[in-house]
N, C-alpha and C positions, 0 to 999 in steps of 0.2 A: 346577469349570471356570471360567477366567476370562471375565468379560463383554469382548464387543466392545469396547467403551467403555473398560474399564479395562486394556484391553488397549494402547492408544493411548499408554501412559507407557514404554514400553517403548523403543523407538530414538532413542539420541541424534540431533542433524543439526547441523549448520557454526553453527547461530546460538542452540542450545542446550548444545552440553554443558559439563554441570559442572567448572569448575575444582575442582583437587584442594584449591586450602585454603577450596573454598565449602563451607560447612554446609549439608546436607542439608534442609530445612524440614519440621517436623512436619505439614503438610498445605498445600496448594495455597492460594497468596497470593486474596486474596480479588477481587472483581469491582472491576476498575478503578471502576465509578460507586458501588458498596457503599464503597469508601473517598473518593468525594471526588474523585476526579483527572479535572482537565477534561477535555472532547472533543480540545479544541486538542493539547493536552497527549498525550493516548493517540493522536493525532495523526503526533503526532514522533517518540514512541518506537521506532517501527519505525526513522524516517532514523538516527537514535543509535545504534540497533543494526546496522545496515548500515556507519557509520562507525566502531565498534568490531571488528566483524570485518574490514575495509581493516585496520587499526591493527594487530589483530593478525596478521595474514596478512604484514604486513611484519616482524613480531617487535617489536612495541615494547609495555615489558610494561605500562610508565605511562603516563599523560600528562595534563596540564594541561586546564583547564577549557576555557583559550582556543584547546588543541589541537586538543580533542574538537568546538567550536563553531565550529572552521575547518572541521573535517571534514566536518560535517553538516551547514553554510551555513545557524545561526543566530547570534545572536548571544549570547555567552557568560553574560549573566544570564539569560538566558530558559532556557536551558539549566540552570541551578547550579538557578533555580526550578522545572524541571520535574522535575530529578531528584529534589529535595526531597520532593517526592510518594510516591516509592518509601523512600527511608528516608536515610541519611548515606553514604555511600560512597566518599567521597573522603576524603583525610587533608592538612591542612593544611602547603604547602612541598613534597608529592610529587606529590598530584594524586590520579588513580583508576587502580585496579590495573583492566587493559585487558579481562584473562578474569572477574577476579570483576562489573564490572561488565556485562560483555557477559550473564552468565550471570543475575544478576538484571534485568533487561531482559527478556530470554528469557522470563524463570519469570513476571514480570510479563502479559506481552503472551500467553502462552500458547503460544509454541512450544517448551519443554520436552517436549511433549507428540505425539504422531502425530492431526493431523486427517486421518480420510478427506473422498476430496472429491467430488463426481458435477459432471460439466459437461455443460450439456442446451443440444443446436442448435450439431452439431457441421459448419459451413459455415467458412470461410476464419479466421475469427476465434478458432471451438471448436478446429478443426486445432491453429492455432498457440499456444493456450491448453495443450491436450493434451503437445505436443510440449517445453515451455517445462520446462527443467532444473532451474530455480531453485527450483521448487516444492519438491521432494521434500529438499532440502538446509535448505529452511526450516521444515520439519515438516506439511507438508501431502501428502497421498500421496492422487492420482488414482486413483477403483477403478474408477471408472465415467465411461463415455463414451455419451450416451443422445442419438437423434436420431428424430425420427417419419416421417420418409422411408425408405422399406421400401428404395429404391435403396443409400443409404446402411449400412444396417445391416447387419453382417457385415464392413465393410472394417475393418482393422486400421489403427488410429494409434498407434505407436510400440508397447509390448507389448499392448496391451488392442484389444478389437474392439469398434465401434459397436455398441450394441445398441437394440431399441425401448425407447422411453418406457414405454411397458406396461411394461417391465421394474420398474419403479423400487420399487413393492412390496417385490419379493424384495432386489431389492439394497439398500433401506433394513436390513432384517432383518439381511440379510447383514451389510454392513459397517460396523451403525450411524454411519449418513454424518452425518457434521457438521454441514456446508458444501454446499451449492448454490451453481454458478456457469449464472447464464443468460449463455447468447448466441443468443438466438433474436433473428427478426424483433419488432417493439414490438406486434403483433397478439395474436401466442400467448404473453406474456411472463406476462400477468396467470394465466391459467389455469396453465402451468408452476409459477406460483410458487404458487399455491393448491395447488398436489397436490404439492409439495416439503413444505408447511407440514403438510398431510396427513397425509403419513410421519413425520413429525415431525422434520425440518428445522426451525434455528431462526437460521441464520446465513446470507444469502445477499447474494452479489455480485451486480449483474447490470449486464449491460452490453450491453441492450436498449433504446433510447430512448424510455424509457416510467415513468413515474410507478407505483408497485408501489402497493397497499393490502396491508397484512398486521394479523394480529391483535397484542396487546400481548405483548410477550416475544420476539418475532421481529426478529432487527436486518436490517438491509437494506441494501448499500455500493452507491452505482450510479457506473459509470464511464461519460461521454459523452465518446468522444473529438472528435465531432463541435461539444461546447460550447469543449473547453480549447480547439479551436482557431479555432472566436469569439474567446474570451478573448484570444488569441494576435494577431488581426487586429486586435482594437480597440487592443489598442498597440503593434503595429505601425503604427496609420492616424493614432493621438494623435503617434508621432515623426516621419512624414511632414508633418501638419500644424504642429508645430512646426518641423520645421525649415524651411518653405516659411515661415512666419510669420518666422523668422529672417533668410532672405534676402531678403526684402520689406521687412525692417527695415535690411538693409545696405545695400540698393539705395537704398533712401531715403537714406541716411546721405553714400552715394554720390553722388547726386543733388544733397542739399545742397550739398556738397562741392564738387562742378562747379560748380553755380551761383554759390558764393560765387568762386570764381577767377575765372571770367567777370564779374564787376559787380566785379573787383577791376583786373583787366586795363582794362575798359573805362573805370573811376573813372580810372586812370593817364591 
């Protein structure tokens, strides 16, 4: 019988499959930091691949480094250097063939493969989490939808129905789930994430506003939409202040300006 887990190699998706003149790989590209390849770096790989599938979605089978770095709004050495990481791929005067490299990218990053997913604190954000398409096209496939509101549990989000937390036991078994996605309030985030780790979850998103502790081998991605858009404020408020600093410099300038006419008129 095949294992859950090794079960997961089985469906293609939009930002995996195999171009037909890729070679097959005698076993699974090894762990991005096992080889070396920066954060920053496994960073970007995803925009790369996102700007390879556009590319090819419009039919273009080649393209240029400075194509590819228009695409993904880096700049083009940063790009030739990150792909350097993953191996040579490009051929000099043609550029990179669009499918082979989208496909090693893919094999790279790990979506050649089917991750199950569970998303726990299913409120306004797990809804729209739940509902969100792109997922299942990029090798991630939602099994479970867990919320600890007894109200909750039972309603149906798109095919799957909310079920309790208590659940999570059985459907680790079940589906040996990959991925953990929090979206709970920043209170119950820590506990969630301790009984994710539990089951033996070892990869979790969470996007609860709260600082996670986990053990070693456990990665942990946190999204604060409420920081980017600090982020977003502070230079929005730096180009207000510059520009006010600007017009306080023209006014001045202005000023001068007047003044010198006036002791020019009145010297006459």
């Amino acid at each position: 019988m095949t294992s859950p887990r090794s079960a997961r190699n089985g469906a293609p998706n939009q930002g995996a499959s195999r171009p037909s003149s890729a070679k097959v790989p005698s076993r699974v590209s090894a762990n991005a930091k096992d080889r070396g390849i920066p954060e920053a770096t496994v960073a970007r790989l995803p925009v790369y691949l996102r700007a390879l599938i556009t590319l090819a979605e419009r039919d273009i089978a080649t393209c240029s480094s400075e194509e590819l770095a228009t695409a993904a709004g880096v700049n083009s050495a940063k790009l030739r250097k990150d792909l350097s990481y993953l191996g040579s791929y490009g051929t000099r005067g043609v550029g990179y063939d669009v499918e082979y490299l989208r496909y090693q990218i893919a094999r790279e990053i790990g979506v050649t493969q089917d991750w199950p997913v569970v998303i726990v604190g299913i409120g306004n954000l797990g809804h729209a989490l739940a509902n969100y398409s792109g997922f299942s096209s990029r090798g991630f496939r939602i099994v479970a939808l867990l919320d600890s509101d007894p109200v909750r549990q039972g309603e149906a989000v798109g095919e799957l129905g909310i079920r309790s937390f208590d659940d999570l036991d059985e459907l680790a078994r079940e589906h040996d789930i990959a991925i953990g996605v929090i979206a709970t309030p920043a209170a119950a985030a820590q506990s969630v994430c301790d009984r994710l780790v539990e089951v033996g979850v070892t990869s979790i998103l969470n996007f609860a506003p709260a600082v996670l502790t986990v053990p070693e081998g456990v990665d942990v991605r946190k999204v604060d939409l409420s920081i980017e858009l600090q982020i977003l404020a502070y230079h929005e408020q730096r180009k207000s202040l510059l520009g006010d600093a600007v017009d306080a410099v023209v006014d001045g300038v202005d000023s001068v300006a007047d003044a010198a006419v006036r002791a020019k008129v009145v010297g006459a």
